[in-house]
Short mmCIF file of the C-alpha atoms (twelve columns), coordinates in Angstrom:
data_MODEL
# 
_entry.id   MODEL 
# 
loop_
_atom_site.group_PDB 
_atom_site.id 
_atom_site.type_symbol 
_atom_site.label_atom_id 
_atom_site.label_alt_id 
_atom_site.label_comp_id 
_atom_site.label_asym_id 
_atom_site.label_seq_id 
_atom_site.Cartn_x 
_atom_site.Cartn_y 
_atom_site.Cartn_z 
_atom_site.pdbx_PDB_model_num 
ATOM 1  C CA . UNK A 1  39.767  36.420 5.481   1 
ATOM 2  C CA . UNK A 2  36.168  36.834 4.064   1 
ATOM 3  C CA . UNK A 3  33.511  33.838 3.769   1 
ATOM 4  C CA . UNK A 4  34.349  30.481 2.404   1 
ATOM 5  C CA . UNK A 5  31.748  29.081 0.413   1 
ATOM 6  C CA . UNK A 6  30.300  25.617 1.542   1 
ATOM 7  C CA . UNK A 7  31.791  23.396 -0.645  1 
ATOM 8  C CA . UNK A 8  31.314  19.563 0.410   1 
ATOM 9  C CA . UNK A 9  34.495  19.249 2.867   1 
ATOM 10 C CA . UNK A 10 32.978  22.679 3.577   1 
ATOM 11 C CA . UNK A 11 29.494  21.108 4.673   1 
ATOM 12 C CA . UNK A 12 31.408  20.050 8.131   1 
ATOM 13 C CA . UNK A 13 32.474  22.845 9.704   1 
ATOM 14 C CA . UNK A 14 29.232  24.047 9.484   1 
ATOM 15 C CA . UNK A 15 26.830  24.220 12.407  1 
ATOM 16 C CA . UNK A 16 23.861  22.405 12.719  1 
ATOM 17 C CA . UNK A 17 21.622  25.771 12.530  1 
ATOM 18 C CA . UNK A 18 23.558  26.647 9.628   1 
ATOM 19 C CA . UNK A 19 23.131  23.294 7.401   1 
ATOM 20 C CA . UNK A 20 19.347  23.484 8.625   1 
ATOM 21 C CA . UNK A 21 19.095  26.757 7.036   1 
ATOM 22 C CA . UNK A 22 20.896  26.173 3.809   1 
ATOM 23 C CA . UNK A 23 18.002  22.801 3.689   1 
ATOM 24 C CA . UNK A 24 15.121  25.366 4.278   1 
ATOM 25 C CA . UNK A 25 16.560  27.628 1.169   1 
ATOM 26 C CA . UNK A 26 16.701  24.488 -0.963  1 
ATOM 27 C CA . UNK A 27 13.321  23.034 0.168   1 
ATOM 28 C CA . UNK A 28 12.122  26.516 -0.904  1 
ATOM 29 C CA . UNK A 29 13.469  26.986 -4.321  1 
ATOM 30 C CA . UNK A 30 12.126  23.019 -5.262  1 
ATOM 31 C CA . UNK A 31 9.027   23.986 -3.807  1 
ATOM 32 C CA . UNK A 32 9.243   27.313 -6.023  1 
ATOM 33 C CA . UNK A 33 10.127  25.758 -8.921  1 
ATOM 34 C CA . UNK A 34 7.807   23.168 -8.846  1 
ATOM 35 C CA . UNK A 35 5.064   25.991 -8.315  1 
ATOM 36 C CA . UNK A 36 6.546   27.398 -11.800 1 
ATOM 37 C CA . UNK A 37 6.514   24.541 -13.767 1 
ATOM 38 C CA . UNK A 38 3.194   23.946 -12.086 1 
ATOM 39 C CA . UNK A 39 1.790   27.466 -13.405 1 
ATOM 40 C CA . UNK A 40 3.513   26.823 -16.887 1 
ATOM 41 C CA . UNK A 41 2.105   24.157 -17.516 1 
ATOM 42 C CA . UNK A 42 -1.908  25.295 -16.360 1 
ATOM 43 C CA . UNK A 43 -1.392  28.208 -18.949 1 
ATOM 44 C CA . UNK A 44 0.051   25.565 -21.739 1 
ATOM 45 C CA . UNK A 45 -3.079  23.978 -21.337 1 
ATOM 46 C CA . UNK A 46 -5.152  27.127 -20.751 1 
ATOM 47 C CA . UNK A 47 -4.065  28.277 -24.200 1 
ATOM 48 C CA . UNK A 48 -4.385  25.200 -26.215 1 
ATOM 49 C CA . UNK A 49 -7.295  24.837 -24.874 1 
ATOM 50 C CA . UNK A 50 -8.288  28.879 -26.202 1 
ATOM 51 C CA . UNK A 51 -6.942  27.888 -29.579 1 
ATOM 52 C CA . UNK A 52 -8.650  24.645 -29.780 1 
ATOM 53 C CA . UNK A 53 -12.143 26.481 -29.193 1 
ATOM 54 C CA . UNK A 54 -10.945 29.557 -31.160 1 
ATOM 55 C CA . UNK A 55 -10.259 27.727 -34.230 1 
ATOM 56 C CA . UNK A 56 -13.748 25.176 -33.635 1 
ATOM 57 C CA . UNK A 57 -15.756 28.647 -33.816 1 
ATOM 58 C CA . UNK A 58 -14.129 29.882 -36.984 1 
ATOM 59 C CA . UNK A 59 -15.199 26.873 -38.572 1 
ATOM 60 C CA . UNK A 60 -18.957 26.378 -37.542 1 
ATOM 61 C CA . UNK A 61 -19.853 29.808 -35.750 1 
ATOM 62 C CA . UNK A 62 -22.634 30.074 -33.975 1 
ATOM 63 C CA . UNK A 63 -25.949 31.827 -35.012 1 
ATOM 64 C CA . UNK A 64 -25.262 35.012 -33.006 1 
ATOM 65 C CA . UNK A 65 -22.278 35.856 -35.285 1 
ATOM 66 C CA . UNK A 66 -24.502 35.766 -38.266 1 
ATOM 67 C CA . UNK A 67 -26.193 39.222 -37.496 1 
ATOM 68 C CA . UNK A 68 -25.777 41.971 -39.615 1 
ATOM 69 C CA . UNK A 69 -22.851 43.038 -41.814 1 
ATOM 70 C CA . UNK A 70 -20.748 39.418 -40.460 1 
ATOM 71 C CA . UNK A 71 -23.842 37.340 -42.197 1 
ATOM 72 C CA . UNK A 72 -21.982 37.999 -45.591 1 
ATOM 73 C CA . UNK A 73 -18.796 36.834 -44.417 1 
ATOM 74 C CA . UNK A 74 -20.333 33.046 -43.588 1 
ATOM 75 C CA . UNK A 75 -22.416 32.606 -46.867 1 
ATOM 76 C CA . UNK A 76 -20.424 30.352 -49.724 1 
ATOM 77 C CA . UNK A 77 -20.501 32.445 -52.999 1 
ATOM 78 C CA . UNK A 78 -22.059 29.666 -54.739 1 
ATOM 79 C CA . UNK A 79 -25.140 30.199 -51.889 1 
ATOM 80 C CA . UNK A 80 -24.993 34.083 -53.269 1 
ATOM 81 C CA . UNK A 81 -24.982 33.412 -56.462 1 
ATOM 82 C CA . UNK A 82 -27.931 31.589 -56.262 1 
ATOM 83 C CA . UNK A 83 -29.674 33.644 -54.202 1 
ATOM 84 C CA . UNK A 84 -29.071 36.741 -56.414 1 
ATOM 85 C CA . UNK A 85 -30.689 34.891 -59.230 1 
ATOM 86 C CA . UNK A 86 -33.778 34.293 -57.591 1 
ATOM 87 C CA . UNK A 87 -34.139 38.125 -56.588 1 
# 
């Protein structure tokens, strides 16, 4: 009564439109999960990538950060403390 499930003696009594359709659904979920991994991997790299120039920026920024009230936060106190002296 109700559908039996294509189990591998299962795989004969099927007809040939039917076993070319159950090959189409696997050919697309590979090709879907490939496409996944694919897109997993290109933001993996997309964010390393984003860190690694994140963190290269914190430690030598460039000049255009150095404006205004930031200026302070790139000076090394012993620079300051020199400077204030000569003031």
């Amino acid at each position: 009564r109700g559908r039996r499930r294509a189990g591998a003696a299962g795989l004969d009594s099927l007809t040939a439109e039917q076993a070319k359709e159950i090959q189409r659904i696997d050919k697309d979920r590979k090709r879907i999960a490939r496409t996944d991994r694919l897109v997993t991997d290109m933001f993996e790299a997309a964010k390393s990538r984003k860190l690694y120039s994140t963190a290269r920026v914190m430690a030598d920024p460039p000049a255009d950060f150095m404006i205004g009230a930031d200026l302070m936060r790139y000076i090394p106190a012993d620079v300051m403390g020199s400077v204030d002296q000569q003031s």
